[in-house]
Each structure stands twice: as structure tokens, then as C-alpha cells.
C-alpha positions in Angstrom: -16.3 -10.5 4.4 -14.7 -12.0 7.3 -15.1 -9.2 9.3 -19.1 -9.2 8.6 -18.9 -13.0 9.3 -17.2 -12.0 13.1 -14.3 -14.4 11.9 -10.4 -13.5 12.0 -8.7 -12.8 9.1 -6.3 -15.7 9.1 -3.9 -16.8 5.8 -5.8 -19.7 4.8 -8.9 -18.2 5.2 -7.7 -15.2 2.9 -6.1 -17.2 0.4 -9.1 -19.8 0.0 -10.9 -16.4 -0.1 -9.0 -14.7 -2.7 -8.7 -17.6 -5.0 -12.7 -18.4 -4.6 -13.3 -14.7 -5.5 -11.0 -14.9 -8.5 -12.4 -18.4 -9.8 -14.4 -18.6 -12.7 -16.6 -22.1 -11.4 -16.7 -24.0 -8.3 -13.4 -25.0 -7.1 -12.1 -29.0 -5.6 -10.0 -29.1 -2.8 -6.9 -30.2 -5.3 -7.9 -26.7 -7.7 -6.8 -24.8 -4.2 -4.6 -27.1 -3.2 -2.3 -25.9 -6.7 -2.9 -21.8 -5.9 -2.2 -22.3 -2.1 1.4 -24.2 -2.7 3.3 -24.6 0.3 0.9 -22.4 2.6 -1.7 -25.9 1.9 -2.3 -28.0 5.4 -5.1 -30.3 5.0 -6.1 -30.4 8.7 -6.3 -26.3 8.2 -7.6 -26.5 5.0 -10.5 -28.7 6.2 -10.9 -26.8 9.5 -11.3 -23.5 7.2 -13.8 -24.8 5.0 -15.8 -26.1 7.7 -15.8 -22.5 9.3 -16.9 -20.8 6.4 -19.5 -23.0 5.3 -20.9 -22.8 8.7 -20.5 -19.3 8.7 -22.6 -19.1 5.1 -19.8 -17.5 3.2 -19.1 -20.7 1.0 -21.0 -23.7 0.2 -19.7 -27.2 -0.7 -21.3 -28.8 -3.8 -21.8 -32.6 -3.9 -21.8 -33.4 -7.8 -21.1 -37.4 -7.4 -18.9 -39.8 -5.2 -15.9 -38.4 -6.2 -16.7 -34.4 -7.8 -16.8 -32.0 -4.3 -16.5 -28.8 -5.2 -16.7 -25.0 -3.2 -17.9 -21.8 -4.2 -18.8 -18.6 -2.5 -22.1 -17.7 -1.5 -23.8 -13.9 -2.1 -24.2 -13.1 1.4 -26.3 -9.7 2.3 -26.0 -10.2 6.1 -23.9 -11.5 8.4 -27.1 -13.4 9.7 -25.6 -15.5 6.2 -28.5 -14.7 4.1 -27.6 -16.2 1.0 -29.0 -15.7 -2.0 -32.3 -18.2 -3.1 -31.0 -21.7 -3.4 -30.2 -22.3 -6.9 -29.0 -25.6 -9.0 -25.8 -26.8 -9.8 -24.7 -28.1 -13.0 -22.2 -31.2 -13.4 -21.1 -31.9 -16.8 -20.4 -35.8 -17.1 -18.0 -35.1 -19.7 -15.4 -32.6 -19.2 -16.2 -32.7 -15.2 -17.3 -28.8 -14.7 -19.4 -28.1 -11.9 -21.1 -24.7 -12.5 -23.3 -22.6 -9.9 -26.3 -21.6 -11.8 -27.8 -19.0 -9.8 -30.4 -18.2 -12.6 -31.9 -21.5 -11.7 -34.1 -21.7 -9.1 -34.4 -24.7 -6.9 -38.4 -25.7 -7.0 -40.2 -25.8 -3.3 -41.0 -29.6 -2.1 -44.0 -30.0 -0.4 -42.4 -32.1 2.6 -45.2 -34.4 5.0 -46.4 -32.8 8.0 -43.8 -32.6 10.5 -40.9 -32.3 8.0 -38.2 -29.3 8.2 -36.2 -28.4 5.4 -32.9 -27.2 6.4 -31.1 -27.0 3.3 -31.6 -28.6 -0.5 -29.3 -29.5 -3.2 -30.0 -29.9 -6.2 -27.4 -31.0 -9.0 -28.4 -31.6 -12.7 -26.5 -33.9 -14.7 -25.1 -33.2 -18.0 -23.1 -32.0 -20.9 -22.1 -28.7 -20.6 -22.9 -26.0 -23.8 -19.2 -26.2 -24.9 -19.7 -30.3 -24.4 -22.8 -30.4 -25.8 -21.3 -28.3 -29.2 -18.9 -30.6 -29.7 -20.5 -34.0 -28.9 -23.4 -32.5 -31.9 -19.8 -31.8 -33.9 -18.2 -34.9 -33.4 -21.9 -36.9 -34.2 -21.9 -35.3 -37.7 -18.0 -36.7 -38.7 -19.3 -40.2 -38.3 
């Protein structure tokens, strides 16, 4: 993936790699933080993630002021043709930040002389296993 991306395979790039591929959800800085240990230095960590989100082989999900989270995109190319944008999920209960890829993100017609250059959408929520228990937990009271 680095190689497509004309990048150099360096340790922090391969371990923020490998633990993004492994993942199951979008990950916070602290989440790679715990599986890096003592290979973690913010300056590099920050100066990595900046790389490959520039690159286009992760992107950085905004779900409030204090919920950042990073997943990997689909790339086809290394001209980082990514997959169609697609919505994020933030579940206000439990915290989980989800990439729902499924989930289009609808065209905005912008004014004339408007340029999209990117869009990010984020949908606020309970999650399903949330959600469940929240409907569980209303029909004890």
C-alpha cells in the first residue's frame, strides 16, 4: 500500500497500518496509542497521519469536539481514488464511530462558483446494539 502510495515503509507507518487493517471501526489516536506501546511519538505519530491522509490511504473522521477518529480508505490507484464518499455514524451513547460505506453521501448543489473539495458527513445516534438496549431498558421502567 505504501509502495503504490510512492511512500517509504517506515515503523510507524507500518504499525498505524497494520493495526488500522486489523481494527474492526475507526480508531482515536489513544486506541493506537495502546497497540503502538513504546514505539508511540506524538510528533511522528502526527507527522504519519498527516502523510497518509494526504496521500489518501486514511482519512480522519470528525464526530464532535472531542471524538477524532481514523480509518483506512479503499484505494484503487495510487492517484488515491477512494471509494464514493460515504457517512459516518457516531453513537452518542457508547461513543462508536462507524464507517458506513453502504451509505452514500447525497450531492449538494453548491452556488455558482463554489468547489467541493471534500464532504463529511456524520450522523448522530444510538448505535443498533445501543439502540436494543435503550428499547430494553425502556420496558423495565
Amino acid at each position: 500500500m505504501l509502495t503504490l502510495h510512492h511512500l517509504r515503509k517506515t515503523p510507524t507507518r507500518l504499525a498505524i497500518l497494520k493495526y488500522l487493517q486489523t481494527a474492526p471501526f475507526p480508531q482515536s489516536e489513544n486506541d493506537i496509542h495502546k497497540k503502538m506501546q513504546d514505539s508511540y511519538d506524538r510528533i511522528t505519530f502526527y507527522r504519519t497521519i498527516q502523510t497518509l491522509m494526504e496521500s489518501g490511504i486514511i482519512h480522519r473522521i470528525v464526530a464532535d469536539n472531542t471524538t477524532v477518529r481514523y480509518a483506512l480508505n479503499h484505494c484503487t490507484s495510487a492517484l488515491n481514488e477512494q471509494d464514493a464518499d460515504h457517512v459516518h455514524f457516531f453513537c452518542t451513547k457508547c461513543g462508536k464511530v462507524e464507517c458506513m460505506e453502504e451509505v452514500a453521501v447525497q450531492p449538494y448543489q453548491l452556488p455558482d462558483g463554489y468547489k467541493k473539495e471534500e464532504c463529511d458527513v456524520v450522523v448522530k445516534g444510538l448505535c443498533n446494539e445501543c439502540a436494543i438496549k435503550d428499547v430494553r431498558e425502556e420496558g423495565t421502567l
